[in-house]
N, C-alpha and C positions, 0 to 999 in steps of 0.2 A: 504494500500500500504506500503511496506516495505520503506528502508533506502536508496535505490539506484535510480536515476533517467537512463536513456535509453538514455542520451544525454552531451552532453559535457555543462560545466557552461560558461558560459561567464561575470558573476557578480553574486556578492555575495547576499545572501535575505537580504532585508530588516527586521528588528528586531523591536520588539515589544516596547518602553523605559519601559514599566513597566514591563515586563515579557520576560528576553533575552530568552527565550526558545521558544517563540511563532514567528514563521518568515513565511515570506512568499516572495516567489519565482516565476520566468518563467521557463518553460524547455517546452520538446516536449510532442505532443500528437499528436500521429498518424499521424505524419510528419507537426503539425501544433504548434507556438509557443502558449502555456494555461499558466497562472498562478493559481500557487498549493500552500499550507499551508506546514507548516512542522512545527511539533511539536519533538523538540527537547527532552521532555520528552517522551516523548512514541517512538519517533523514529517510526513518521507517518506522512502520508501526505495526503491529499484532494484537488484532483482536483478542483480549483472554477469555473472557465472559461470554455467553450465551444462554439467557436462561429467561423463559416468559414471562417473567412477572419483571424484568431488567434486574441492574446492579448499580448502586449508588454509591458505597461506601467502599475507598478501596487505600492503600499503603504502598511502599518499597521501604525495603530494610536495607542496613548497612552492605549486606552479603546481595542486593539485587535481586533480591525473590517477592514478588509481587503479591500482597495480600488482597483480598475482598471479603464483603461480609454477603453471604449466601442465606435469605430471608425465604419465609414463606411470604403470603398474600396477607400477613397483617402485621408483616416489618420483623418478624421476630428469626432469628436464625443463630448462625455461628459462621466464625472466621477459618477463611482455608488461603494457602500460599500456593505458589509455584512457581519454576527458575523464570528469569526475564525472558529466557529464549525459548521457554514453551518446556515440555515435557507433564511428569505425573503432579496430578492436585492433591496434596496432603490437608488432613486440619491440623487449622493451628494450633489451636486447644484441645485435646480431645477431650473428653468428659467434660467441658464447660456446660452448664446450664442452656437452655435457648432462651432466648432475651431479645429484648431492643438496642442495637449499638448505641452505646454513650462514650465511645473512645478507645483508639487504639494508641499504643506507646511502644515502641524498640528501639533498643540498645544494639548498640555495635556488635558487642556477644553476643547476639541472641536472647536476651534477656524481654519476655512478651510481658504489656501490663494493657488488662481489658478491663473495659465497665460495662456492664451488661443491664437493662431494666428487666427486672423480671412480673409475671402476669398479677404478683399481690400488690404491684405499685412499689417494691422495692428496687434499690439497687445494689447491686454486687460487685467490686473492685477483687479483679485474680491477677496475680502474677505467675508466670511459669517461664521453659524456654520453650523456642519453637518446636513443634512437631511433639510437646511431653505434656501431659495433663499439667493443669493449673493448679494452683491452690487458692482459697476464697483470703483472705487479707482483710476486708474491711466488710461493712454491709449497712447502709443504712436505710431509713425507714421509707423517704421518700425519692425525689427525683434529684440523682447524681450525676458530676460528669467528670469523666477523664482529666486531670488538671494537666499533668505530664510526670515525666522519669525523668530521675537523675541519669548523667551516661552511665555510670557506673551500676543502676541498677537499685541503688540501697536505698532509696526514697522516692515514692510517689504522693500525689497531691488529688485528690478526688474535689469538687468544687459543690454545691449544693445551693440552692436555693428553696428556702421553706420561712410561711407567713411574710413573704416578701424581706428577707433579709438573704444577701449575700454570703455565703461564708463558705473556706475552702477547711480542708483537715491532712493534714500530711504524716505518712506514716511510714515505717521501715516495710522492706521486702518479706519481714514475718511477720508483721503486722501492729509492729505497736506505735500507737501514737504518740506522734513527737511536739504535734501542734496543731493549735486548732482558732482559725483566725477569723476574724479577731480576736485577741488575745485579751485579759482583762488588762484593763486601762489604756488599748489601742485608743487611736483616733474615732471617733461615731462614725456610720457611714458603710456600704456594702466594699466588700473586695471580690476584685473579677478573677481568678487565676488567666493566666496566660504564660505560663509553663517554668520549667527550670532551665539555666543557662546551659549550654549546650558545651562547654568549656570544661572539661575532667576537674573532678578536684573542689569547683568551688561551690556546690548544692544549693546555689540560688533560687530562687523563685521568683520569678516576676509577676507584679501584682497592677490593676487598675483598682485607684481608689477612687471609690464615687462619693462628692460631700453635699453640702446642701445646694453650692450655685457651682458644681464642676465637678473635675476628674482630674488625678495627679496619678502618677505613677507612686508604686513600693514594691519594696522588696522585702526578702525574708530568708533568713540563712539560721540552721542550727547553733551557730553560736552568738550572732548577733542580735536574732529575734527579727522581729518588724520592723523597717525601717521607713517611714514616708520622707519619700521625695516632695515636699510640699512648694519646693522651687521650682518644680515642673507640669505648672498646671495648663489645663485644657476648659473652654467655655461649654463645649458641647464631646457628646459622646466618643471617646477612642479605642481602638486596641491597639494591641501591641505585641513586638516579637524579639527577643533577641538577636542580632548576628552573628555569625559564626565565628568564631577564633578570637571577638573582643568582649567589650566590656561595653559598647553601646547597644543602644534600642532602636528599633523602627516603629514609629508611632505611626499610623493611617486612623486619620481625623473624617470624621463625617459632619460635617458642618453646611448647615442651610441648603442642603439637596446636592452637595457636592463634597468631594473627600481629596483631602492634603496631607502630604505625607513630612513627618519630620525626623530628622535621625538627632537621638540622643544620647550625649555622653554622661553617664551616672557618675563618671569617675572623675571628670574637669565640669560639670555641673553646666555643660553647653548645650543648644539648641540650637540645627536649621532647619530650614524647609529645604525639603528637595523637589526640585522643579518635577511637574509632571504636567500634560494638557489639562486644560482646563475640561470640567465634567467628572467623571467617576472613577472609584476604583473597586473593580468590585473584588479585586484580590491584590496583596502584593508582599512577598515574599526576599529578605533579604538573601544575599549568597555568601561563599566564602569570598575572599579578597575584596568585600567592599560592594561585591555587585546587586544588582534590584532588578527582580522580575515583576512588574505586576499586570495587572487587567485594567485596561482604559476602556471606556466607552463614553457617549452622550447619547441625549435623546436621538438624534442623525445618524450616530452609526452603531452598528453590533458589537459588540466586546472584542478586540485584539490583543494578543500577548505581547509586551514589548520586555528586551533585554537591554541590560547597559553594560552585563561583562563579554558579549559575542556567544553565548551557549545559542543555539537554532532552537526558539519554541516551535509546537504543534500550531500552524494557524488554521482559519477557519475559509472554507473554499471562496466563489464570488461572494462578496457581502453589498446588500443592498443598501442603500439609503433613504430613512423617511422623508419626504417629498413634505411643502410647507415651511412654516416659518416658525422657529420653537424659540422661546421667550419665557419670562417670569413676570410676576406681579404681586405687590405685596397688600391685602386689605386694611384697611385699621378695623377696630374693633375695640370693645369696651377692655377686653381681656388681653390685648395687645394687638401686635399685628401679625395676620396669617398667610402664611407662603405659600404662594401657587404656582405651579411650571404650567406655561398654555400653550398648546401646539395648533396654531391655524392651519386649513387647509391648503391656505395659498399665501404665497411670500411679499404678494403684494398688500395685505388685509393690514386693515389701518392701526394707526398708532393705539399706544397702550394709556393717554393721558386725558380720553375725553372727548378727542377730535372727530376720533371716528362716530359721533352717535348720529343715529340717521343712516349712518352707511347700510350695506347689506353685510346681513351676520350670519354664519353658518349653525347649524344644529350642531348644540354642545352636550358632548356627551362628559360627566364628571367620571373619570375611573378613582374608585376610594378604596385606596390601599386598605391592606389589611395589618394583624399583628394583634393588637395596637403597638406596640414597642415595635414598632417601626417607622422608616418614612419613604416616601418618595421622594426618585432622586435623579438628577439629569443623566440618564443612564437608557439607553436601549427595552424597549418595551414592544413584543408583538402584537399585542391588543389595543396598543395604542397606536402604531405602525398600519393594523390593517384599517383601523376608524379614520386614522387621517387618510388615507389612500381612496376610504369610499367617500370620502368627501365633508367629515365632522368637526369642529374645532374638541381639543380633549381638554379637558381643565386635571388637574393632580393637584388636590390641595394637601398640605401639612396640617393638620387640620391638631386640638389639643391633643395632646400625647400623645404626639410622633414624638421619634427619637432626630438627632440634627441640630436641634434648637436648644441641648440644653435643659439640666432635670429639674427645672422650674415649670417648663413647658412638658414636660411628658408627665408630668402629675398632677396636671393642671385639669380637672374633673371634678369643682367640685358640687356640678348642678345634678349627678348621678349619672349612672353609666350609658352609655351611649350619647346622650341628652347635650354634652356641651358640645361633640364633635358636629351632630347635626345642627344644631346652629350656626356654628363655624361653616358647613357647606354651602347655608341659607345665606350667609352674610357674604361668602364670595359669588353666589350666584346673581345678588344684589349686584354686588360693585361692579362686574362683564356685565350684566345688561345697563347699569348705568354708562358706563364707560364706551355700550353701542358695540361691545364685543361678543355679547351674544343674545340670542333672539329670544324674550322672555314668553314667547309662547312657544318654543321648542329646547328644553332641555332633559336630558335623562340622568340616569345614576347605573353605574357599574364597576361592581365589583364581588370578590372571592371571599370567603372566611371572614373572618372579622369587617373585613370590606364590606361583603354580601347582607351582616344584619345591620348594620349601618344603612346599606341601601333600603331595607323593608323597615328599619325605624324613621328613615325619612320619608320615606312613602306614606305613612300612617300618620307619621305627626305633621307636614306639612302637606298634604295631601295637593294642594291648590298648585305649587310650583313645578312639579315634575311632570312632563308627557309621557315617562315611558319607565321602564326600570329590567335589568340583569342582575339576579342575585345566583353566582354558583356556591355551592354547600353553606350556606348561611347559619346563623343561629339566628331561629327563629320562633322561639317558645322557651325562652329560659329556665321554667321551672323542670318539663321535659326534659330539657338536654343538659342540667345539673345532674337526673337520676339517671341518666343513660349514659353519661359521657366516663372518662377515665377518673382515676383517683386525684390524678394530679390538674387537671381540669376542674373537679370541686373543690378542691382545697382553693383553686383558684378565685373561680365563686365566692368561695365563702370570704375570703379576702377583701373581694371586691363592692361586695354587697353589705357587708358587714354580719353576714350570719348566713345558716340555711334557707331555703323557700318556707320552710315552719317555723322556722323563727323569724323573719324578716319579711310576711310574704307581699310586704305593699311593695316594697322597692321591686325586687323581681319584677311584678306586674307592672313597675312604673317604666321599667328598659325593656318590656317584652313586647317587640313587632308585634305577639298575638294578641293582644289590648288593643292596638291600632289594626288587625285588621281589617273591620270592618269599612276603617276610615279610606281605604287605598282607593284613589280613581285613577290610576293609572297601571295601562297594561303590562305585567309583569310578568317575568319569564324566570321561571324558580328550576335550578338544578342543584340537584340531590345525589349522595354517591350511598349504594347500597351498604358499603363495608365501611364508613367514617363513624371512628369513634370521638372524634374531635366534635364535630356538628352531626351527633346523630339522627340516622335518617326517620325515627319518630316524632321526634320533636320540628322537621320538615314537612312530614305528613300532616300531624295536627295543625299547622299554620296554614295549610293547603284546603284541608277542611274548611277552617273560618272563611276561607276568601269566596271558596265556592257556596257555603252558607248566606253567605254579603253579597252572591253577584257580582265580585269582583271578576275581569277579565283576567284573567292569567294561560298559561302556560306553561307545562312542566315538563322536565329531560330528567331520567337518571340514568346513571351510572354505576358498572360495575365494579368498585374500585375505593379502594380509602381513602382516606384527606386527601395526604399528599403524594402521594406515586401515584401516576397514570400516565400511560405513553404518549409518544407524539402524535400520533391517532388519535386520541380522544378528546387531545386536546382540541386540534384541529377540529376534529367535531362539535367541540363545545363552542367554540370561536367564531365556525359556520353558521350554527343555529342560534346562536346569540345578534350575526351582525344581521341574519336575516329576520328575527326579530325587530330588528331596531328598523330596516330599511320598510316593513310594513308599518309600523307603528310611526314613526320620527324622521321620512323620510328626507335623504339629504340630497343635494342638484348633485347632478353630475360633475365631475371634476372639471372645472371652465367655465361651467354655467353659472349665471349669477345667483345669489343666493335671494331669499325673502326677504325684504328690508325690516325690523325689529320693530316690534310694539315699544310705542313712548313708553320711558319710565312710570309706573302709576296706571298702563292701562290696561286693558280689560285682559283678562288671561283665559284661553283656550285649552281644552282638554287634549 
């Protein structure tokens, strides 16, 4: 196989420590995610994987033997190797439990450390060596993740989040705990692990500390304990990674819908930026001798790998371009101001300050991220690729509690759950039609997962503004998919809401789409996946019930498949019968053709 993959990258391969030319990769195969080898000297690749449900999760060890994590159809499986040049599949583990991957970690020796979820909502930390059963080392109650290994082996870090507090626990290769952080009398505030130094000898840990208005780096060493870097802070959300053979850091900053990278000295207490294109990163990885790989994109073009020490990454074959004019805009608001990326259809559509009102506006479709602890970001989107293409303006708002902004802004909730982000949508779909950028009688709402109950609680609560609505696997009945969903998804809930549906149950009722759905007048297009334990597919039924009890128009897809794995086929599926959804209900001109010119401010609004 030549030098180009048939699919856009979404993360960079994983690299060999002893041989940077040996890496290995996921990409597509025949519409299903495989992980592939890529040999940077020959500028070749081999398929490993082939198996119908695809493969996601994958490694290379020091020795170049190629890991993957081999799942059933509901995530759960075990880890198996084989050499880079092909030959027999061994497991890694043998007699490991089946579990959900939460990390994999190797040492130069062969030294394996895995984190496994198991079905009571535990997790399990094993160490072993490759190809020899494991032993269990740690175990805790909830939901754990791989922090990293020392090279040498004798220290791992498992990280946890439970009742919303950060906290990582590091423990020797037989299991005893040496620390558990934060430590009494640490700084207040969550810590992120993001691994140990890669440097023999010195057992560091490298930490993100998050405090009330930012994020700094720490560290943590068996003999020194905890150490905050508190000269090294950040306004909005970072990770981090060590470099190889020093003593500095790679920080990649996500700030206001776009990410910058800065390299830091712990040791001379310095800080730069290192130049990258303006737009994204959705991966980036330091090397030895100084070098940086990472992933660039923007909203214009698809993800590309770039190098700065000469290694040959895997690229991606012809890459197209979204066609349009992509831009930003920021709302005010009582609660601040809120960030929106808007892509018009045409590069000629008028200005962003006002001028354009009267003009003709295209139908604006809002795509609403999901997460929530996420955001939208000048980055490469096929849903918003094929809308601008059929002729739509897209809005992507950052709406409260994205991540980007900064943990003033992603906590910022405090009208009840869902309730302030829908306003935030209401107020940017104000400001485009004031502003004559978009046509207050044609606008919809689309989006996934946390996206998707957003779209059905704005549907319900403001019923009057939207023409049209896409929600795939939504939460759409909260008290439903409290009893149906995972452990760690209730615990979530209960977090969020401040108790159970029996102890709290007005709030529920006050964030459940099923309260509003009676209120929905706009046609909506509801997709459900049969096997999602995240937005289970009961609590999408009963919401489906209401709508057709109310006469509401809708329309429903499902799917065979869980939250999140499903191949490029179904996706494509979903995307089809979504845009022809919209082009019956919200139709847009043809690409050329002039658009509708927008209802004045204030006036009368269309179904």
């Amino acid at each position: 196989m030549g030098d180009t993959f048939n699919v856009f990258l979404s993360a960079l391969p994983h690299v060999c420590p002893r041989d940077a030319r040996r890496m290995v990769l996921t990409a597509d195969a025949g519409g299903r995610c495989e992980v592939f080898t890529w040999n940077a000297a020959t500028r070749t690749t081999r398929q490993v994987t082939d198996r119908p449900e695809g493969t996601v999760h994958c490694a290379i060890d020091a020795d170049a033997y190629v890991w993957w994590f081999d799942e059933d159809a509901d995530g759960r499986g075990h880890w198996w190797f084989q050499p880079f040049d092909g030959g027999c599949r061994l497991p890694g583990l043998p007699g490991a439990p089946t579990g959900l991957p939460r990390g994999l970690a190797l040492t130069a020796d062969g030294t394996v450390a895995a984190a496994l979820a198991l079905r009571n909502g535990g997790t399990r930390l094993l160490v072993g060596r490759r190809g020899r059963a494991p032993r269990e080392i740690l175990g805790v109650a909830g939901e754990g993740r791989l922090g990293g290994i020392t090279p040498e082996g004798d220290l791992v870090a498992l990280a946890a989040v439970s009742d919303g507090d950060a906290t990582v626990t590091v423990v020797t290769s037989t299991g005893r705990v040496v620390a558990e952080l934060p430590e009494t009398g640490s700084p207040a505030g969550k810590f992120w692990c993001r691994g140990f130094s890669p440097r023999p000898g010195r057992s560091e840990l490298l930490l993100v500390h998050e405090v009330e208005d930012g994020y700094r780096l720490a560290t943590w060493t068996p003999h020194r304990g905890l150490v905050a870097h508190s000269w090294c802070g950040f306004d909005t959300e970072i990770t981090a990674a060590w470099y190889p053979h020093t003593d500095d850091v790679l920080v990649r900053q996500e700030r206001h819908g776009r990410s910058m990278l800065h390299r830091v000295s712990l040791h001379s207490r310095t800080r730069r930026v290192v130049p990258t294109p303006p737009g994204s990163l959705l991966d980036a990885a330091p090397r030895a001798g100084g070098g940086l790989h990472y992933l660039w994109t923007d909203t214009a073009h698809p993800p590309v790998p770039h190098a700065t020490d000469g290694i040959a990454l895997p690229t991606p074959g012809l890459l197209p371009r979204v066609p349009g004019r992509h831009t930003e805009l920021w709302t005010p608001t009582p609660h601040g101001p809120v960030h929106t990326l808007l892509s018009l259809p045409r590069s000629d559509d008028h200005p962003l300050d006002g001028a354009g009102a009267g003009a003709a506006a295209p139908p604006t479709v809002f795509v609403v991220h999901g997460g929530p602890a996420d955001h939208d970001r000048d980055a490469y989107d096929a849903t918003v690729h094929s809308l601008v293409a059929s002729g739509y303006a897209v809005a992507r708002v950052n709406y409260r509690g994205s991540t980007g902004y900064g943990p003033r802004w992603r906590r910022a909730s405090e009208a009840g759950v869902g309730h302030p982000q829908v306003d935030d949508l209401a107020a940017v779909r104000a400001d485009l039609v004031r502003r004559g950028l978009a046509d207050d009688r044609a606008t919809a709402l689309w989006g996934v997962s946390w996206g998707a109950y957003l779209v059905l609680l704005a549907l319900g609560t403001r019923p009057t503004l939207w023409q049209a609505g896409v929600a795939v696997k939504p939460v759409a009945d909260w008290v439903t998919a409290h009893r149906t969903t995972t452990p760690a998804l209730r615990a979530l809930d209960v977090r969020w809401f401040g108790g159970t549906p029996q102890q709290v149950p007005e709030r529920y009722a006050h964030s459940s789409p099923l309260t509003f759905a009676a209120e929905v007048q706009a046609p909506l297009l509801v997709v459900g996946a049969d096997r999602d334990v995240k937005c289970p597919p009961e609590q999408i039924r009963s919401y489906l019930d209401a709508l057709a009890r109310a006469d509401v128009p809708h329309e429903q897809m499902w799917l065979d498949t869980g939250h999140d794995g499903y191949d490029g086929a179904t996706h494509v599926a979903v995307l089809r019968r979504s845009l022809t959804f919209l082009r019956t209900h919200l139709p847009a001109p043809a690409p050329g053709a002039p658009s509708r010119p927008p209802a004045r401010p204030g006036g009368p609004r269309s179904r």
